[in-house]
Structure formats: C-alpha cells, structure tokens
BAFI-3210 file (N, C-alpha, C; in Angstrom, 3 decimals, decimal comma, padded with zeros to 6 digits):
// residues 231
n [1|2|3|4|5|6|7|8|9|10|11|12|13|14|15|16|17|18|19|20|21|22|23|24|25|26|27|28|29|30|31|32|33|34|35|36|37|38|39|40|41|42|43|44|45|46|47|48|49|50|51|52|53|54|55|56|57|58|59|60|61|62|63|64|65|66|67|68|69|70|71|72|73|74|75|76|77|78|79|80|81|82|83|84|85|86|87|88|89|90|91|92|93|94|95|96|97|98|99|100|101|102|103|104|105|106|107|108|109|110|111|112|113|114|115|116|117|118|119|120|121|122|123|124|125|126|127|128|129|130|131|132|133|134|135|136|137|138|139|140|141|142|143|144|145|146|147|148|149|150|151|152|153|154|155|156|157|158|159|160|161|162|163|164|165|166|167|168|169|170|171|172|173|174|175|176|177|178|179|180|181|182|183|184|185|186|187|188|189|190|191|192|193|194|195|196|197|198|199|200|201|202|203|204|205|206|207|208|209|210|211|212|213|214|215|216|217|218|219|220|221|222|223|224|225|226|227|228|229|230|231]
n.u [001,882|003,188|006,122|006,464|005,226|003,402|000,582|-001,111|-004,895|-006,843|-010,527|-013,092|-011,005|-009,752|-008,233|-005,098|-003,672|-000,510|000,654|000,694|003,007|004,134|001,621|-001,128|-003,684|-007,363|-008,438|-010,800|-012,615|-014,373|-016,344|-013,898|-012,666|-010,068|-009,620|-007,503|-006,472|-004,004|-002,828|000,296|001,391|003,350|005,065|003,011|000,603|-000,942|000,183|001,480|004,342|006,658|010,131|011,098|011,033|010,092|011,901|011,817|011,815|012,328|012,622|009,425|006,815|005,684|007,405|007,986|009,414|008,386|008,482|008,966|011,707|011,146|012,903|014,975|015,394|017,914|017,316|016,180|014,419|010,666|010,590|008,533|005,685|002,138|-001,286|-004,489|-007,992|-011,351|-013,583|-016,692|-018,178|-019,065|-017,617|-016,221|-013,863|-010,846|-008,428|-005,206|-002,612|000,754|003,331|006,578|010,374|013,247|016,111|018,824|018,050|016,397|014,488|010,832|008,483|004,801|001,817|-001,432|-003,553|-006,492|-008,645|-011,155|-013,305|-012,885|-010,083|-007,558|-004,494|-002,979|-000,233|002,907|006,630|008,288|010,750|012,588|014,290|014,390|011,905|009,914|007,531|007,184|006,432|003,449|000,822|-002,473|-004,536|-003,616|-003,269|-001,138|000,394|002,223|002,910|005,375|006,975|008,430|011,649|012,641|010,580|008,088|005,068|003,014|000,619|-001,942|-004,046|-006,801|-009,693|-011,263|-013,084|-015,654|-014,276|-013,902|-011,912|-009,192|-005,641|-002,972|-000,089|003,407|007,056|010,326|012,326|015,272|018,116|017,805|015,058|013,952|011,463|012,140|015,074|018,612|018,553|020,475|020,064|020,534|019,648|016,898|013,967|012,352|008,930|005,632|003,048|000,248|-002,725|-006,052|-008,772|-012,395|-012,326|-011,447|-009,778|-006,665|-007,347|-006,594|-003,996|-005,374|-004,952|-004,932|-004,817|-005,736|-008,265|-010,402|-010,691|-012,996|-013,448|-015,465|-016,987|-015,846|-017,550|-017,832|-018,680|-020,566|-019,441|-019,664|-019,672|-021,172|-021,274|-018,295|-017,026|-018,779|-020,744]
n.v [-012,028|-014,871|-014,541|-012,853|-010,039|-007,078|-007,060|-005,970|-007,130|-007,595|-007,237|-009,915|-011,722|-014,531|-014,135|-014,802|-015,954|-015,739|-015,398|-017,085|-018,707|-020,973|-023,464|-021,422|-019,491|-019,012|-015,945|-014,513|-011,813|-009,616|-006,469|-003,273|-000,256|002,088|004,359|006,289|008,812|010,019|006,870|006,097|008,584|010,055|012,194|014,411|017,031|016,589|014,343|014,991|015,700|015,861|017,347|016,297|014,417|013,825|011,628|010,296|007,664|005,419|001,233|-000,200|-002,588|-003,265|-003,719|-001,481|002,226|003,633|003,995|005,460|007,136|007,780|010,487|011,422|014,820|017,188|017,483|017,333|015,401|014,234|011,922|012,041|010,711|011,504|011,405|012,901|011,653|011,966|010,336|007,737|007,898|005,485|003,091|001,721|-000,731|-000,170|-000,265|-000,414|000,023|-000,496|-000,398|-001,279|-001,106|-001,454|001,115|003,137|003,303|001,232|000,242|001,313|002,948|003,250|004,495|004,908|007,208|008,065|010,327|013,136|012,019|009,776|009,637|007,510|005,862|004,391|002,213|000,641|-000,444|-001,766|-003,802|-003,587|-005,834|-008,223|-008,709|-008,314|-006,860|-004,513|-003,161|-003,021|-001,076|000,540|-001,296|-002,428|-004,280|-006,143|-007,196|-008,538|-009,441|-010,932|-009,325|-008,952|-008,138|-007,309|-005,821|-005,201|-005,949|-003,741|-004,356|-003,144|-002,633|-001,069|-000,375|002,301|003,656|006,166|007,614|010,998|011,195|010,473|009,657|008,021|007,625|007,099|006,720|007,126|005,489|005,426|002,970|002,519|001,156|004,295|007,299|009,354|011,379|012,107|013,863|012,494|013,466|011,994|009,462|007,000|005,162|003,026|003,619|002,628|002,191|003,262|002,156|002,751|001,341|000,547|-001,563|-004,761|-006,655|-006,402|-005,780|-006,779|-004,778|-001,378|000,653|004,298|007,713|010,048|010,489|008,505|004,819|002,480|-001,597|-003,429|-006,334|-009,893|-012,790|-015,952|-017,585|-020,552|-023,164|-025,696|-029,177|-028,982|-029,927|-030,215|-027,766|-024,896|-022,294]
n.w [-011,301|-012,646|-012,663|-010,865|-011,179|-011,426|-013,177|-015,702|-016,651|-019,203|-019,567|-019,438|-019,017|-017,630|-013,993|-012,736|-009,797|-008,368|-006,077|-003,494|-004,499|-006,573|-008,095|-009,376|-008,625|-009,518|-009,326|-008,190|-007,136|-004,921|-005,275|-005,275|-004,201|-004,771|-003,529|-003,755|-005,415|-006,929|-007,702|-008,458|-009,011|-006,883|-006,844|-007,841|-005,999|-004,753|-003,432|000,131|001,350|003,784|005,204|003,048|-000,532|-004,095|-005,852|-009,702|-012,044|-011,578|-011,674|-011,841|-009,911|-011,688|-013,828|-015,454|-015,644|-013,326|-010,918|-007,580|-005,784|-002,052|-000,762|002,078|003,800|004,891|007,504|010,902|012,239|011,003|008,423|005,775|003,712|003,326|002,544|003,381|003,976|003,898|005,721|006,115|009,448|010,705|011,926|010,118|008,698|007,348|004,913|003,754|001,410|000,062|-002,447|-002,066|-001,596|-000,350|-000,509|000,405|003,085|005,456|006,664|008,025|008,883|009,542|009,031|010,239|011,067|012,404|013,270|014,254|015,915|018,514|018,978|016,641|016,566|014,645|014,346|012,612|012,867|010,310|008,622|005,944|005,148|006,724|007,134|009,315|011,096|013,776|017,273|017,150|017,776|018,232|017,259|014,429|012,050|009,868|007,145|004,156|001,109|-000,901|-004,024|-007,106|-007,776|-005,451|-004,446|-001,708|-001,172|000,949|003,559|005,560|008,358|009,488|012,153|011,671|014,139|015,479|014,216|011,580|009,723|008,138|007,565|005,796|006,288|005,561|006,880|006,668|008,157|010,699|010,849|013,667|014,835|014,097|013,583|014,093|013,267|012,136|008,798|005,437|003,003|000,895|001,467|000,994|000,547|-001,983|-003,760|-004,742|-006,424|-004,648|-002,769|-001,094|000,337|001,746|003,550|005,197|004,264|001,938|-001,851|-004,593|-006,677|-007,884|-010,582|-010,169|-011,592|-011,462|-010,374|-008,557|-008,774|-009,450|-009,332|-010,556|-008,977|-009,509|-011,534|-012,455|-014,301|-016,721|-015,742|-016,387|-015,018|-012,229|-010,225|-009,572|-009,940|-009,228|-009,985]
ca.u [001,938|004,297|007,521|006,296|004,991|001,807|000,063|-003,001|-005,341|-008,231|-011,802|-013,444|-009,925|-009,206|-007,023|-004,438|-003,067|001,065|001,225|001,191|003,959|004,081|000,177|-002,036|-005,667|-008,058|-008,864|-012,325|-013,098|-015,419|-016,027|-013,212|-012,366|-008,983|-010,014|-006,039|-006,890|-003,040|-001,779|001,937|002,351|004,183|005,099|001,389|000,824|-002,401|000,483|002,029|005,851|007,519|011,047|011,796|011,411|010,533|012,348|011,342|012,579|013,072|011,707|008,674|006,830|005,199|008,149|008,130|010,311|007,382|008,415|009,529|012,101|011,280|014,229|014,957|016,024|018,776|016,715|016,112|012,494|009,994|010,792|007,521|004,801|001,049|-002,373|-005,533|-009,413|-012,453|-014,640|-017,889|-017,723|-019,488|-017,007|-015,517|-012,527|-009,799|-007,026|-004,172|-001,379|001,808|004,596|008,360|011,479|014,687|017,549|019,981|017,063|016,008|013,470|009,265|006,878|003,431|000,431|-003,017|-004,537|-008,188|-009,326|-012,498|-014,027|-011,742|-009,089|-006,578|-003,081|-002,385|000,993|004,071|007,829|008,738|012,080|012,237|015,057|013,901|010,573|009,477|006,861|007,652|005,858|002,052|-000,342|-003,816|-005,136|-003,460|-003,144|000,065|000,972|002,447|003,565|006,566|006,659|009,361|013,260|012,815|009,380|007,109|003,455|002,413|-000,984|-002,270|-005,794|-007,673|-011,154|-011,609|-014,335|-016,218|-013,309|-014,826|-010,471|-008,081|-004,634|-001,963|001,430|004,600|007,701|011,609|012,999|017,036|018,566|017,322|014,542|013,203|011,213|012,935|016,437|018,674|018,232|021,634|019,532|020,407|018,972|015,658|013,671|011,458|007,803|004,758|000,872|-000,623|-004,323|-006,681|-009,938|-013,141|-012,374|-011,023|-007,946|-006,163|-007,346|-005,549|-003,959|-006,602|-004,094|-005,529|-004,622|-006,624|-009,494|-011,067|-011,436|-013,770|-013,027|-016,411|-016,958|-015,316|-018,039|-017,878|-020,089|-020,701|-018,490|-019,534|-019,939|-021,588|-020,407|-016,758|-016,637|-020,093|-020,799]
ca.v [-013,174|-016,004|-013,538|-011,855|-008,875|-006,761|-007,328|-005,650|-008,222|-007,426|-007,598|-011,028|-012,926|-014,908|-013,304|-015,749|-015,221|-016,358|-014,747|-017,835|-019,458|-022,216|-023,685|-020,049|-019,765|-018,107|-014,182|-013,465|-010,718|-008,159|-004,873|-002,661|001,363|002,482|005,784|007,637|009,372|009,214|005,586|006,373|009,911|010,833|013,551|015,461|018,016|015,249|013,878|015,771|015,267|017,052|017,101|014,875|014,767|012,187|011,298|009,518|006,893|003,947|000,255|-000,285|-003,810|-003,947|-003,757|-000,166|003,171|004,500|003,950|006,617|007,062|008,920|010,585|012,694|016,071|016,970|018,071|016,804|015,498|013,604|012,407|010,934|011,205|011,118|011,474|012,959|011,376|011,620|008,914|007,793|007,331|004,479|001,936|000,667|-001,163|000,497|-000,970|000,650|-000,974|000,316|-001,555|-000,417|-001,611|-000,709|001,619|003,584|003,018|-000,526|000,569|002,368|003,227|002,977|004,916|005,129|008,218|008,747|011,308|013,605|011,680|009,478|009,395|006,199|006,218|002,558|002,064|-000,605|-000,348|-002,849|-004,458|-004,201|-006,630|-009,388|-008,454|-008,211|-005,974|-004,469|-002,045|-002,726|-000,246|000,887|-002,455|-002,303|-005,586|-006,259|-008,586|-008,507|-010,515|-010,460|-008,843|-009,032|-007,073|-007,015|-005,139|-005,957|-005,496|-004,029|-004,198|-002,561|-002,641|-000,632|-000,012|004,073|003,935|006,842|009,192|010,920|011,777|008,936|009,689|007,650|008,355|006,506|007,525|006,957|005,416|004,796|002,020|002,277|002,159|005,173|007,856|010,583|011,344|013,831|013,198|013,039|014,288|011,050|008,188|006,837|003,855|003,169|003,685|002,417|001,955|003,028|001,833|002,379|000,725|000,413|-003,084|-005,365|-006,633|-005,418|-006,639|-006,875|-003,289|-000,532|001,941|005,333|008,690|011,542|010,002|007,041|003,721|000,685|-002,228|-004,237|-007,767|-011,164|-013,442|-016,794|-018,673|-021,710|-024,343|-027,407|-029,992|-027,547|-030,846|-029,853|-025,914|-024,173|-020,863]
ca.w [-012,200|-012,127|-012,308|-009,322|-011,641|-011,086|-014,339|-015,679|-017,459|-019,860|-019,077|-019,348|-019,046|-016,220|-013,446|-012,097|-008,763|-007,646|-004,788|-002,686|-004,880|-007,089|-008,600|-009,431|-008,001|-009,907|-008,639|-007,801|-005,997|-004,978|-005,897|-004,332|-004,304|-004,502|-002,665|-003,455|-006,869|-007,538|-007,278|-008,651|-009,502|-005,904|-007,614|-007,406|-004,680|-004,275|-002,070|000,897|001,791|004,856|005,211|001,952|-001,813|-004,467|-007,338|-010,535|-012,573|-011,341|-011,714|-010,621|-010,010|-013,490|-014,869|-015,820|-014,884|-013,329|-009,483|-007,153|-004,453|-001,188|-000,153|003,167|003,583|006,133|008,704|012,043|012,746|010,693|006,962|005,320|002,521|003,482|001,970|004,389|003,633|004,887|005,703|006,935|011,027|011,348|012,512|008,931|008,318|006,250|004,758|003,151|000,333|-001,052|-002,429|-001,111|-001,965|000,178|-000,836|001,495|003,829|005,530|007,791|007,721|010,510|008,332|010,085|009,874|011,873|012,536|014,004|014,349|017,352|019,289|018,053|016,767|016,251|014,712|013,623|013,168|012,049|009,267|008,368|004,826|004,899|007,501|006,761|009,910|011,618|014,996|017,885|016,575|018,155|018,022|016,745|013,603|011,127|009,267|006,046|003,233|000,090|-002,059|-005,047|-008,103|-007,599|-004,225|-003,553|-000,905|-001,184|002,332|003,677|007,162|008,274|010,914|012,284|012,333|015,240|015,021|013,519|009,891|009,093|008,008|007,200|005,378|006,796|005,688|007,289|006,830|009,960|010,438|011,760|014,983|013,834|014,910|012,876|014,300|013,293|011,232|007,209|004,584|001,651|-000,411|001,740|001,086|000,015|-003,497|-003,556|-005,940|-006,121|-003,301|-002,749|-000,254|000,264|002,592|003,395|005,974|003,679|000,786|-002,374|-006,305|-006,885|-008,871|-010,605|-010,388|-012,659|-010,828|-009,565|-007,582|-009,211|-008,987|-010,191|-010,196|-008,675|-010,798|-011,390|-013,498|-015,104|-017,309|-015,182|-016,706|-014,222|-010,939|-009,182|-009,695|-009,802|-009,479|-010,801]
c.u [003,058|005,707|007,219|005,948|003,665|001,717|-001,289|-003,534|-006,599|-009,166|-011,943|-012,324|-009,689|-008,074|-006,035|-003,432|-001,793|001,110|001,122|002,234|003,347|002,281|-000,367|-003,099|-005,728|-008,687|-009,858|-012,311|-014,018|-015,251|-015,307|-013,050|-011,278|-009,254|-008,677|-006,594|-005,521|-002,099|000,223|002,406|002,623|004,604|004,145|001,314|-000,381|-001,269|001,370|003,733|006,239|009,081|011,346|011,237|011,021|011,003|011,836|012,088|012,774|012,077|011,068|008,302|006,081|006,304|009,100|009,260|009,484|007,253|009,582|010,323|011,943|012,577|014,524|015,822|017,527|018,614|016,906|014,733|012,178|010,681|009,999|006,547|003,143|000,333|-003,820|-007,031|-010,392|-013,609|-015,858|-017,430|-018,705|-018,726|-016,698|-014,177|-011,742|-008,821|-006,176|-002,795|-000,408|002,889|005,857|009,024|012,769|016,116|018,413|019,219|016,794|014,823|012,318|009,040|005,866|002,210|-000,709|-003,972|-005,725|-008,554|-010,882|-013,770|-012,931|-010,727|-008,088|-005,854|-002,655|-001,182|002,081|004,969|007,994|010,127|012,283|013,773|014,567|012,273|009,565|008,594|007,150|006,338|004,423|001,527|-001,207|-004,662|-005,126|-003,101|-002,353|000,381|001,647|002,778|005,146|006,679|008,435|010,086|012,905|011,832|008,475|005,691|003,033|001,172|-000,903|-003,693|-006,075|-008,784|-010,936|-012,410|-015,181|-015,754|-014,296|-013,121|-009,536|-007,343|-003,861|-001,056|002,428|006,074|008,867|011,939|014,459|016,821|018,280|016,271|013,907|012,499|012,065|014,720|016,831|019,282|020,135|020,861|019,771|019,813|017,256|015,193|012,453|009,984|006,759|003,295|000,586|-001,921|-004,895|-007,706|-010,886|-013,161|-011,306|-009,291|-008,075|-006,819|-006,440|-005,606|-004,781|-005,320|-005,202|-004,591|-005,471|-007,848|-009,726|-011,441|-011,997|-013,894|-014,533|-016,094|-016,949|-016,722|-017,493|-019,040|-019,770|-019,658|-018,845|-020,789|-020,505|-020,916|-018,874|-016,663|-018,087|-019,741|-020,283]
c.v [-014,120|-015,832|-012,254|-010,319|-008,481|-006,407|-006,938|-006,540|-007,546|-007,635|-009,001|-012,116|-013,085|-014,573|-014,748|-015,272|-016,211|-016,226|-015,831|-018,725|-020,872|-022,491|-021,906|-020,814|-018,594|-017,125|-014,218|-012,754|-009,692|-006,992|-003,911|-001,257|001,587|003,742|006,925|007,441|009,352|008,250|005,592|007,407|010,996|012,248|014,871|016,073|017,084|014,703|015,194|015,488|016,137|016,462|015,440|015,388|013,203|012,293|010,418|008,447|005,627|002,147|000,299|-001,985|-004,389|-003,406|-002,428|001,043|003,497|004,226|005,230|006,442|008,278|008,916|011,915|013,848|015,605|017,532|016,612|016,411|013,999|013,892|011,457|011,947|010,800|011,635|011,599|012,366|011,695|010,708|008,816|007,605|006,689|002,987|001,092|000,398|-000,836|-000,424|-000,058|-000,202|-000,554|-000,867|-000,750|-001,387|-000,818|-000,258|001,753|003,037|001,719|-000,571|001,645|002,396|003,526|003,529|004,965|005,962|008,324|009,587|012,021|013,328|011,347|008,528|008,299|006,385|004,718|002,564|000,811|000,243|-001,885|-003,232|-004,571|-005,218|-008,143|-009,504|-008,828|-007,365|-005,977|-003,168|-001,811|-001,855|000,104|000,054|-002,254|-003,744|-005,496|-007,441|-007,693|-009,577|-009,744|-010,227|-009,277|-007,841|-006,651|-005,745|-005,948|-005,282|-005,396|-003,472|-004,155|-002,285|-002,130|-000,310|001,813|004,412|004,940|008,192|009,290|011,225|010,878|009,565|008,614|007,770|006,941|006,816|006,574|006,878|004,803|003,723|001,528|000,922|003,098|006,305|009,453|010,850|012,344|013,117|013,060|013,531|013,408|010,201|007,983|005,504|004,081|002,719|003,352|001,834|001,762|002,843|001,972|002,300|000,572|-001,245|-003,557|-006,608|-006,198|-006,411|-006,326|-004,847|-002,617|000,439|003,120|006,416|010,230|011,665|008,836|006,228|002,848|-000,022|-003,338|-005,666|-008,653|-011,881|-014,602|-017,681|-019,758|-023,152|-025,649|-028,193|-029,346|-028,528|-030,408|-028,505|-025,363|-022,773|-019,841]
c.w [-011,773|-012,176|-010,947|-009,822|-010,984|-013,004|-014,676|-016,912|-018,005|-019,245|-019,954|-019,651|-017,352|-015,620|-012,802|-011,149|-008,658|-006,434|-003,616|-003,087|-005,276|-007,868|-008,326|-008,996|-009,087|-009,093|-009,049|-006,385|-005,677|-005,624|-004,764|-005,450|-004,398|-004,719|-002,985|-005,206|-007,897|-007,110|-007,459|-008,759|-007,815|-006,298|-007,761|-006,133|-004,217|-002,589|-001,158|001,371|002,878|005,186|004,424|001,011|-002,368|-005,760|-008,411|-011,050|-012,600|-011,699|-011,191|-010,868|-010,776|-014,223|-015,524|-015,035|-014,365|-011,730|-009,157|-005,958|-003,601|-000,572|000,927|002,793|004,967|007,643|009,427|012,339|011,830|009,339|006,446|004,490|003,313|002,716|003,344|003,518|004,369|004,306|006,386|008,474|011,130|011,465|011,703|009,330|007,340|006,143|003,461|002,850|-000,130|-001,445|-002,426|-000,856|-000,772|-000,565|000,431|003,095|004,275|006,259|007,400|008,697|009,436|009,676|009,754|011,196|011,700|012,954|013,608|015,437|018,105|018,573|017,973|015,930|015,712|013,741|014,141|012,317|011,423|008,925|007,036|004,213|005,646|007,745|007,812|010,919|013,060|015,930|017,288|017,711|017,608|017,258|015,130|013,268|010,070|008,372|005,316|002,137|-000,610|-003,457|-005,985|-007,655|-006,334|-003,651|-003,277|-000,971|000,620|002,096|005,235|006,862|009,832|011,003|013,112|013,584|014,702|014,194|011,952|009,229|009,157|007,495|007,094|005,442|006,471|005,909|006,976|007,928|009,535|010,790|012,860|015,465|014,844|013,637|012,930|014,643|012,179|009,684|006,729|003,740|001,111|-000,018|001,442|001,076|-001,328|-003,122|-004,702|-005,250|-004,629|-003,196|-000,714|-000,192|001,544|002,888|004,364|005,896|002,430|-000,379|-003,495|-006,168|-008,094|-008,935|-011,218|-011,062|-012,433|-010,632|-009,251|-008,925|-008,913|-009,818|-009,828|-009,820|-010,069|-010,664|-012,721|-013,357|-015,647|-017,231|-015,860|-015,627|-012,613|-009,469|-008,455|-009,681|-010,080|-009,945|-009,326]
res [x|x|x|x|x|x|x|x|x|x|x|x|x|x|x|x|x|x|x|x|x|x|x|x|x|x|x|x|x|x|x|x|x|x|x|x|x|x|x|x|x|x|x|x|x|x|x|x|x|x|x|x|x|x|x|x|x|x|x|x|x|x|x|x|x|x|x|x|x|x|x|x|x|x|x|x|x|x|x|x|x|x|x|x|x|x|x|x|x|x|x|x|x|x|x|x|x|x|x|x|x|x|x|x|x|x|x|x|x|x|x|x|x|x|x|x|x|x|x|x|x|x|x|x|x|x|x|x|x|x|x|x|x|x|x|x|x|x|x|x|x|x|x|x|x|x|x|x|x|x|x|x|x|x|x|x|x|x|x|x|x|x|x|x|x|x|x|x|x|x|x|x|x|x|x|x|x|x|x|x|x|x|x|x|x|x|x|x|x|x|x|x|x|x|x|x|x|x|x|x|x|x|x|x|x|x|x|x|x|x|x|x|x|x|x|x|x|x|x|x|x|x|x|x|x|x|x|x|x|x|x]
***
C-alpha cells in the first residue's frame, strides 16, 4: 500500500498497487499458486534449516510480530533454510519470493536447484544494503521491490528444463560474500512470506497456513465509457 505495507484486501474491493512509487495502478492479475504450504511459520519442520535456527518475533512487512530471523550456528560450512518440491518436467518457469530484511548479516546467495534430469544450479548473491545482485548463474532472473522498515521483496525466476525436483535454498553469506564461512550463533538476517509459483514472475504475495493457496484471476467489469477503460 502507500506505506510500503503488504496489505490483505477483501474480495470484490479494488487492489491498489505502490510498488512503483507515487500514483497506484490498479492490480489485476491472474490466477496464481503459492505452492510453499507454510508462507511465515519458519518455525515448521515443513521448512529445513542446516547449521542455523529461526527465531520469532519480530516485525514483519504487514506490520505485525509475525517475521522471523534466520540465524547461524557456529559451525563451519553452509548456514541456510530451504524447502524441496516436485514439479511437472515439462520446461515451466518457476519463480520464487521472500521478503528479507538485514541484521548482523548484509549479504544472501538465493538458489533454485532442479534436478531429476539435467540438472540446474541457478543462483545470485544479493546486497541487502546496495541492493545489488551479483555472480548470476544458470539463467536465473533477479528483481526486487522495496518494501516498508527496510524489507526487500525478492523475486528469482528459472526455467526447470526437464528436472521433476525444485529446491528453494536461501543461504547466509558474510562479508565476502561467500556462503561458506564459520557462524557466531547470533548473526543473521529477518525473513517473511515466502511464495512460490508456476509462473514466469512473481506476482501479489498468497499467505499460506498448511497448505497451497490460489488466489483466482481479478476481473472488472462495468467501466462506463469501454472508450476509456474496457472491461
């Protein structure tokens, strides 16, 4: 909305989009999936963590306590949260959304594994200060917007080929950045609504609760003048 919130709106009220700043457009959109069953509760064994931990509490970007920080262990290695799927293999486009805020942390590597045929590794590191994406591989597609208190809405998009196994991997990288390095146990960064969808970009976040939602296609009607805004 026009405080940079994520805002859930009633059925048959018009959605109004900010996110390019300044004048709203009206949101229509298709019918989209948000395929992760839980959008916020990090906390569920639904998600996987290795070397790390998430905590509760904190703002999220509706406003609420209901965002989480991932935070590393003090190991040596990998410190990240993923989610495994399986998908059709016929050569869709995935895309995959979270919004992440920086704490002790300034730095992600964001993946999207396929596997099951031939296999694709598409990943970037992000800047979540200069908000810049770095080291793209495996024909991966990178945006984001800006969200309210300093979270960023990211969005990554890849074509699986013929893989039927998509993974979601978001990882804690230092300074470097690098993904691999040795944890303190307090550093992390803040995590909220993750979505992912059969679709070529991200669309409006679907919060899920322990299963898949779909949010049917916007349509409008009775414009008036068809001259000036058709149906």
């Amino acid at each position: 909305n026009e405080n940079g919130l994520i805002e859930e709106v009633a059925a048959n009220v018009p959605r109004l989009d900010y996110s390019d700043g300044g004048c709203p457009s009206l949101l229509l959109e298709p019918t989209a999936t948000n395929l992760i069953a839980y959008s916020e509760d990090f906390s569920n064994a639904y998600w996987f963590k290795l070397t790390s931990s998430v905590v509760s509490g904190f703002v999220s970007p509706d406003g609420g306590l209901n965002a989480f920080k991932l935070v590393e262990d003090t190991n040596t290695g990998f410190h990240y949260i993923n989610r495994s799927f399986t998908i059709p293999n016929t050569n869709l486009d995935y895309t995959f959304s979270f919004k992440v805020k920086k704490a002790e942390r300034n730095n992600i590597w964001i993946q999207l594994y396929a596997s099951g045929g031939t296999i694709i590794e598409a990943s970037a590191y992000f800047d979540l200060t200069t908000k810049v994406f770095s080291s793209l591989t495996g024909g991966i597609i990178c945006n984001y917007t800006d969200l309210a208190d300093g979270y960023i809405d990211l969005k990554v998009t890849v074509n699986c080929g013929n893989n039927n196994n998509l993974q979601t991997n978001v990882y804690i990288a230092d300074s470097t950045p690098a993904r691999i390095y040795t944890g303190d146990a307090t550093s992390g960064i803040y995590i909220y609504g993750a979505q992912l969808e059969q679709n070529s970009y991200a669309t409006s976040y679907i919060k899920t609760v322990g299963t898949t939602q779909t949010r049917v296609a916007d349509t409008a009607s009775g414009s008036g003048s068809s001259t000036v805004i058709n149906s």
